[in-house]
SERO-4910 file (N, C-alpha, C, O; in steps of 0.05 Angstrom, whole numbers):
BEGIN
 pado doro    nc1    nc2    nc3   cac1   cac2   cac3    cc1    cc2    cc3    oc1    oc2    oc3
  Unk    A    438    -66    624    413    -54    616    415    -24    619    421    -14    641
  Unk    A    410    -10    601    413     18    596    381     37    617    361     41    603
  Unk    A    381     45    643    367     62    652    360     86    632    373     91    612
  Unk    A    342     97    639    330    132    648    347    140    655    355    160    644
  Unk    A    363    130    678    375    142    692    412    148    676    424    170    679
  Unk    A    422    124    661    445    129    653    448    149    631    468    162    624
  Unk    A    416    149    619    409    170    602    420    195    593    435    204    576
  Unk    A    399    203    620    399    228    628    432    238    646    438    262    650
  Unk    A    447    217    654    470    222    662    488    235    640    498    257    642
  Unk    A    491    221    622    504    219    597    502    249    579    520    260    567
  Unk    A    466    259    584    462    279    566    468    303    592    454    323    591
  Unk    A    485    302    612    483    335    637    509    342    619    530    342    632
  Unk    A    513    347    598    534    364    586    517    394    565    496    396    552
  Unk    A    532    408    570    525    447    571    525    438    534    521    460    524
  Unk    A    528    421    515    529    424    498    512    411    483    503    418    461
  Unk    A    506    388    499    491    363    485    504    346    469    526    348    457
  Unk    A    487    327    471    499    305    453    483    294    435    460    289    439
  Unk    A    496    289    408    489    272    381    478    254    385    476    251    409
  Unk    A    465    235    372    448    201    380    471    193    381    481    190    404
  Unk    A    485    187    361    499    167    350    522    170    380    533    150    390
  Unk    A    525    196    391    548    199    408    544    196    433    561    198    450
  Unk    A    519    192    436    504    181    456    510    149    457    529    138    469
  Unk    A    491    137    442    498    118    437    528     96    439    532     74    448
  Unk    A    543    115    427    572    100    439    581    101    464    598     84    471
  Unk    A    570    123    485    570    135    508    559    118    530    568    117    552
  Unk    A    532    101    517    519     86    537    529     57    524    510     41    523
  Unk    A    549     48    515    556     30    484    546      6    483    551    -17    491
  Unk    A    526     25    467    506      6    452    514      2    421    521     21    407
  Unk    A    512    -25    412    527    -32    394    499    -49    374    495    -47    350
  Unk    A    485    -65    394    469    -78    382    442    -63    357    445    -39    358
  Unk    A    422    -70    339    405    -44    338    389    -52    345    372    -34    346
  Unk    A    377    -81    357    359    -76    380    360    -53    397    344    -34    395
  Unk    A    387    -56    423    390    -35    433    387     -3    422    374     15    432
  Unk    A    398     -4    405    395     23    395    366     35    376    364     58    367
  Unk    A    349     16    373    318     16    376    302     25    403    284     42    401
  Unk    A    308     16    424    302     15    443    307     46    456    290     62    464
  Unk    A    333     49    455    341     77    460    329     95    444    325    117    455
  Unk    A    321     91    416    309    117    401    281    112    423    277    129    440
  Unk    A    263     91    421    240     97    434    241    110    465    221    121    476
  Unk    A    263    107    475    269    122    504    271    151    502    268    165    522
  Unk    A    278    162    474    287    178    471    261    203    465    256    225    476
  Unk    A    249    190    446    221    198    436    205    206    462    198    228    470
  Unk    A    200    174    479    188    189    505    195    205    525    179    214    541
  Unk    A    225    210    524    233    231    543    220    260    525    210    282    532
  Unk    A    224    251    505    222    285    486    195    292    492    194    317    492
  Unk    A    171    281    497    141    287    495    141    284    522    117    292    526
  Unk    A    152    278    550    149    288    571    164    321    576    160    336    595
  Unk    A    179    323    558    196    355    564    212    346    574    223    364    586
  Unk    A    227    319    582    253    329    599    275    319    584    292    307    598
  Unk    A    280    319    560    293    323    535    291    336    519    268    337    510
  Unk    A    312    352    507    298    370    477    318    365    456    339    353    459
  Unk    A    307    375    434    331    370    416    346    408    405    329    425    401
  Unk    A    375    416    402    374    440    392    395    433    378    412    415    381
  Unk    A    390    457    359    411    457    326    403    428    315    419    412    305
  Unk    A    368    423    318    370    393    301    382    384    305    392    382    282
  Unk    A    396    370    319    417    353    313    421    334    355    421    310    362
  Unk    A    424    354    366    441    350    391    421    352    407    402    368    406
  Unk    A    426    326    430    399    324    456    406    336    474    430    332    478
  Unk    A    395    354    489    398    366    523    376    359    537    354    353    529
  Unk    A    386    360    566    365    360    584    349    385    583    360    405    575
  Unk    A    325    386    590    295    413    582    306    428    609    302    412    627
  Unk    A    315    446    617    320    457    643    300    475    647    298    484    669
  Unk    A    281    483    627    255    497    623    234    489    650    222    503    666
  Unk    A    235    461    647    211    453    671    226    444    701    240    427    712
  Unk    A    218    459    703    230    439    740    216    424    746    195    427    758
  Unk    A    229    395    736    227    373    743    250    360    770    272    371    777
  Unk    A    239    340    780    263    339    818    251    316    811    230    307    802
  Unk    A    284    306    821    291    278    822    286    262    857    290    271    879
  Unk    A    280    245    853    279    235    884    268    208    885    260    194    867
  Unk    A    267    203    911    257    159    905    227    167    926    220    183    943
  Unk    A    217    144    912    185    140    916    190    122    946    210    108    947
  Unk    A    173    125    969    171    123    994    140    104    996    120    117    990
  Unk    A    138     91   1000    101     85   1006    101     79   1028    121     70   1038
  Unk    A     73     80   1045     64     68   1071     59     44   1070     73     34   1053
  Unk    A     39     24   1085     29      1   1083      7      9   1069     -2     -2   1049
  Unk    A     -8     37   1084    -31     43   1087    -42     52   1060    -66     52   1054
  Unk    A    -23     61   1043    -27     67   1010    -15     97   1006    -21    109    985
  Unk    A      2    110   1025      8    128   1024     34    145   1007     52    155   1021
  Unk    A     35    146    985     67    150    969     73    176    966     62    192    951
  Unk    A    101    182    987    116    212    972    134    206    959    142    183    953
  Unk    A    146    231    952    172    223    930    195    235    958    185    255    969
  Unk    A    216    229    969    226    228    974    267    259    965    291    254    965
  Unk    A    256    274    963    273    289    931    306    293    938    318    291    960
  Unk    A    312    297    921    340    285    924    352    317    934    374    316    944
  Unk    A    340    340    931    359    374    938    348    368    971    360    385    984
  Unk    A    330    350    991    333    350   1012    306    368   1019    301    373   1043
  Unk    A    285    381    998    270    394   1011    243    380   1007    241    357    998
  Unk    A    221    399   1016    208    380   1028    192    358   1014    185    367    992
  Unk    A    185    336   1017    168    305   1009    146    320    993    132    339   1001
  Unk    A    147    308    972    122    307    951    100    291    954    101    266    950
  Unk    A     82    300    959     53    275    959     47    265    937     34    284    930
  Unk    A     47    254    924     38    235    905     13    210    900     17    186    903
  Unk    A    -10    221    893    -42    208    895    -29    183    880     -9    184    865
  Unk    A    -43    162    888    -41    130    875    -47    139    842    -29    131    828
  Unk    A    -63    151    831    -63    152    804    -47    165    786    -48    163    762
  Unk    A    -29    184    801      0    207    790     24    183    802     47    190    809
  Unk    A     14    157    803     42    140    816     49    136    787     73    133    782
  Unk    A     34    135    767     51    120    736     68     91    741     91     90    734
  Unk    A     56     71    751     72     49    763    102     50    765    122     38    757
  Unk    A     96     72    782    128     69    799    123     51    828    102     51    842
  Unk    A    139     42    831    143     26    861    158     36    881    180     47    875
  Unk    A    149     35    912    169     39    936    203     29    925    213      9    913
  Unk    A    209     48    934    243     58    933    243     59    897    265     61    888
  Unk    A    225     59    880    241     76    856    252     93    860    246    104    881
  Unk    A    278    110    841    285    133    830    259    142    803    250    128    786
  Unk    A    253    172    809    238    182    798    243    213    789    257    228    802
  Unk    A    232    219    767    227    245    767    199    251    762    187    240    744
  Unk    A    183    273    782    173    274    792    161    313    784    176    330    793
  Unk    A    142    320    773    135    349    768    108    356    793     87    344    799
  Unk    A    120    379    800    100    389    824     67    403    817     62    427    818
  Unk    A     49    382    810     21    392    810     -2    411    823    -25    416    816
  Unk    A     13    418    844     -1    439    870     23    438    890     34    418    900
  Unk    A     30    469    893     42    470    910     37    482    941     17    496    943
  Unk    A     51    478    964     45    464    988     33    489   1005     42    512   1008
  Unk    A     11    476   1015    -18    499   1029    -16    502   1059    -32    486   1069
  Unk    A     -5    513   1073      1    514   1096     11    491   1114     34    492   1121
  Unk    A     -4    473   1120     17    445   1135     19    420   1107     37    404   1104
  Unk    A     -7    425   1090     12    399   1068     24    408   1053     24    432   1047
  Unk    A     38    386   1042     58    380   1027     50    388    995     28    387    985
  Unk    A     68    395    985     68    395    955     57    370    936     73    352    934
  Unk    A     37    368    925     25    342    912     41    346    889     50    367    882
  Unk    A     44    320    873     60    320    847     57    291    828     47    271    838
  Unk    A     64    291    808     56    269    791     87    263    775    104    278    765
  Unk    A     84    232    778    105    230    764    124    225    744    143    212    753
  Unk    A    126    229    725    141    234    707    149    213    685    142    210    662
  Unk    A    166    200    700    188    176    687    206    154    716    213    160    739
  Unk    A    206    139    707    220    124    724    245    122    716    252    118    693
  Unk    A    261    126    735    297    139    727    313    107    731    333    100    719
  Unk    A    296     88    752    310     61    761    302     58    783    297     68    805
  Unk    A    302     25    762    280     12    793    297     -4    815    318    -18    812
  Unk    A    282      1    839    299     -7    864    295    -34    860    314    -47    867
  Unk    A    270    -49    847    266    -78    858    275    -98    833    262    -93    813
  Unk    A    292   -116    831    291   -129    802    275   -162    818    265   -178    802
  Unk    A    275   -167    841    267   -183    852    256   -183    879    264   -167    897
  Unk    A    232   -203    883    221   -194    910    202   -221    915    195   -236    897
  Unk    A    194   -221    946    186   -250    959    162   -239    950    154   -216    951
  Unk    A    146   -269    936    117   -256    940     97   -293    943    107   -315    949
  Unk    A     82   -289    939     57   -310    948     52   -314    927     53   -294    913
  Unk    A     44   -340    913     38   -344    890     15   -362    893     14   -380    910
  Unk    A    -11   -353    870    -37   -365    865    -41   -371    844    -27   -358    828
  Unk    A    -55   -387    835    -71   -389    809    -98   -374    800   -116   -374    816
  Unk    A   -101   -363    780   -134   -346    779   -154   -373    780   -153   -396    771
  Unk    A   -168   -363    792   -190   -383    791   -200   -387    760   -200   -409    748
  Unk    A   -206   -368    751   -215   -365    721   -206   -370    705   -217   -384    688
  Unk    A   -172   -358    702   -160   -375    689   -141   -398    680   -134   -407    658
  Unk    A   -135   -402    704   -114   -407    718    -88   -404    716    -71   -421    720
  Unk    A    -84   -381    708    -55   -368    697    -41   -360    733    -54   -351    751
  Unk    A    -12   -368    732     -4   -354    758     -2   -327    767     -3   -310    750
  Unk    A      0   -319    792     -7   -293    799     12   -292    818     14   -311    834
  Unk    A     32   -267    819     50   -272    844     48   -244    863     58   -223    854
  Unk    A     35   -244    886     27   -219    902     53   -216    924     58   -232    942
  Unk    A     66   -194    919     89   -190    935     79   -186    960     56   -179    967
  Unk    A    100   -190    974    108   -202   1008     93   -170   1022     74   -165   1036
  Unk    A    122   -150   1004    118   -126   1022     92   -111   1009     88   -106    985
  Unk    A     78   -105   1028     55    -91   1029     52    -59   1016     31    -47   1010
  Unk    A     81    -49   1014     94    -20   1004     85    -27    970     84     -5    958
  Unk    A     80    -48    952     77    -44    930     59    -75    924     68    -98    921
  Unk    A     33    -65    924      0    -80    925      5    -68    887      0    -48    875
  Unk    A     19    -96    881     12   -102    859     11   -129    846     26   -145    858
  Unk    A     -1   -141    825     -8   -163    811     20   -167    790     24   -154    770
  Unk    A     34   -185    800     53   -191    775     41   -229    762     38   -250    774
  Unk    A     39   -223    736     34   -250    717     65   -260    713     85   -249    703
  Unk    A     56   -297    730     76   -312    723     84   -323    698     64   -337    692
  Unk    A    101   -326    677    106   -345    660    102   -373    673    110   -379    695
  Unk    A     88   -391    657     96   -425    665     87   -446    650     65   -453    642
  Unk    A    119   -457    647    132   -472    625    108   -497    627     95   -502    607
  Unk    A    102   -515    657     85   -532    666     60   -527    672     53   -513    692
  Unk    A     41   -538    653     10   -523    664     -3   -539    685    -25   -535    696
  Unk    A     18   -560    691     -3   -582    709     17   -576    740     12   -590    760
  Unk    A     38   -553    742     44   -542    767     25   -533    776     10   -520    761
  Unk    A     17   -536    811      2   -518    825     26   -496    850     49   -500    855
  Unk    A     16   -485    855     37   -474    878     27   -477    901      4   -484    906
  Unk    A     43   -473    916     40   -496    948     32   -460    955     47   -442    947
  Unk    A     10   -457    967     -2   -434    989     13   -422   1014     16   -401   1027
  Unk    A     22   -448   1015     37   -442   1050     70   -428   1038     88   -419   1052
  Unk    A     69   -431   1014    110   -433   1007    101   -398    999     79   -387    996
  Unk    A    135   -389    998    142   -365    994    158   -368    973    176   -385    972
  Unk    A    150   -342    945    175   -356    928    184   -327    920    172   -306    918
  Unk    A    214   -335    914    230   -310    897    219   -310    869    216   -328    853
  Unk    A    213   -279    868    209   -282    841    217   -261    824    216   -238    833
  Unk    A    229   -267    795    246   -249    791    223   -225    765    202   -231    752
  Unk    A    232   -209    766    220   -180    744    230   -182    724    252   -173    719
  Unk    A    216   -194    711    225   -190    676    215   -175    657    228   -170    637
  Unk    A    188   -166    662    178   -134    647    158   -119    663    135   -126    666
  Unk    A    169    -95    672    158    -75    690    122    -69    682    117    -74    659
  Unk    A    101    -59    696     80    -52    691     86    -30    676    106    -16    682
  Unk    A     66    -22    652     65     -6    630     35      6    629     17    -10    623
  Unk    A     30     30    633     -6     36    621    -20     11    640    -14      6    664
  Unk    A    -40     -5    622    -60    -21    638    -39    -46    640    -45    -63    656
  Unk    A    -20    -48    627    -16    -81    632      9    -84    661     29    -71    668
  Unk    A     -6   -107    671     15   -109    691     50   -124    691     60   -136    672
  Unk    A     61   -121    714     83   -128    720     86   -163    703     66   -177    699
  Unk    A    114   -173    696    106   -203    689    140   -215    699    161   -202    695
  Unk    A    139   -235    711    154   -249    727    160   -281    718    143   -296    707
  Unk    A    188   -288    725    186   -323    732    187   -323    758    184   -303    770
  Unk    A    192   -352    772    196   -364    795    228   -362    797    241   -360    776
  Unk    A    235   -363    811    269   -367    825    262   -386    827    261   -401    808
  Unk    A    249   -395    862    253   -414    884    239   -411    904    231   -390    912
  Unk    A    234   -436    915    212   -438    932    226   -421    952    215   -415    973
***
């Protein structure tokens, strides 16, 4: 699976790179894949941290200082960015989170910078790669509708992931803990969506 992150690896050359030479770079062969990458591509360009010059060739935007670093949360609801040059933690309000999760890789632009003892607030960006492809969580039924609901274990990421399920006359046992795996990340309003591993 092609990251943000192998992306933007691919394009740190002083010259830039072609689609197409991109493309063989991250080798993608399929045009699904290479659908997928134009739309990665598009949204890096309307955040600024891609450009295109001589028509033709992608670079990274070195225009904005944007900082890379992994997302940190409390129990308590508290998320910095963590930044990768070592200086200091970014505060990050629950609504500049852009459903990133504890221990993403992120890039991250600084919204207010830091007022005597706090910290620099900032909003973030793009998600470069996600730390979690799987995680313990508790599984319910909605009362309403009874579609499954799987509420992760760790308290660092209070979010709603919707189960697929093949059996509508499964209930899930309350007391059991189940693995469950990430099969499409939260986007805008819609949330996270998951199968079952194992009890």
């Amino acid at each position: 699976m092609t990251t943000v992150s192998n992306i933007l690896e691919n394009l740190e050359k002083e010259d830039g790179l072609e689609l197409t030479q991109l493309q063989k770079s991250l080798k993608l062969t399929k045009k699904q894949d290479k659908e997928k990458l134009g739309i990665a591509i598009s949204a890096l360009g309307k955040l600024g941290i891609i450009k295109n010059i001589d028509d033709d060739r992608l670079i990274i935007n070195n225009d904005i200082n944007f900082i890379k670093g992994r997302v940190r949360c409390s129990s308590k609801g508290y998320c910095f960015v963590v930044r990768e040059d070592q200086e200091e933690d970014i505060y990050i309000r629950e609504s500049n989170l852009n459903n990133a999760w504890h221990g993403d890789s992120v890039i991250v632009l600084i919204t207010k910078q830091a007022f005597r003892r706090r910290a620099p607030e900032g909003s973030i960006q793009c998600v470069l790669k996600r730390y979690n492809d799987k995680l313990l969580a508790k599984v319910d039924s909605d009362k309403s509708t009874g579609e499954l609901r799987a509420y992760p274990l760790d308290d660092r990421i209070p979010v709603i992931i919707e189960l697929e399920n093949d059996n509508e006359n499964w209930q899930p046992n309350k007391d059991f803990i189940y693995e469950i795996n990430i099969t499409k990340y939260p986007i805008a309003q819609f949330n996270a969506k998951g199968s079952i591993i194992r009890e």
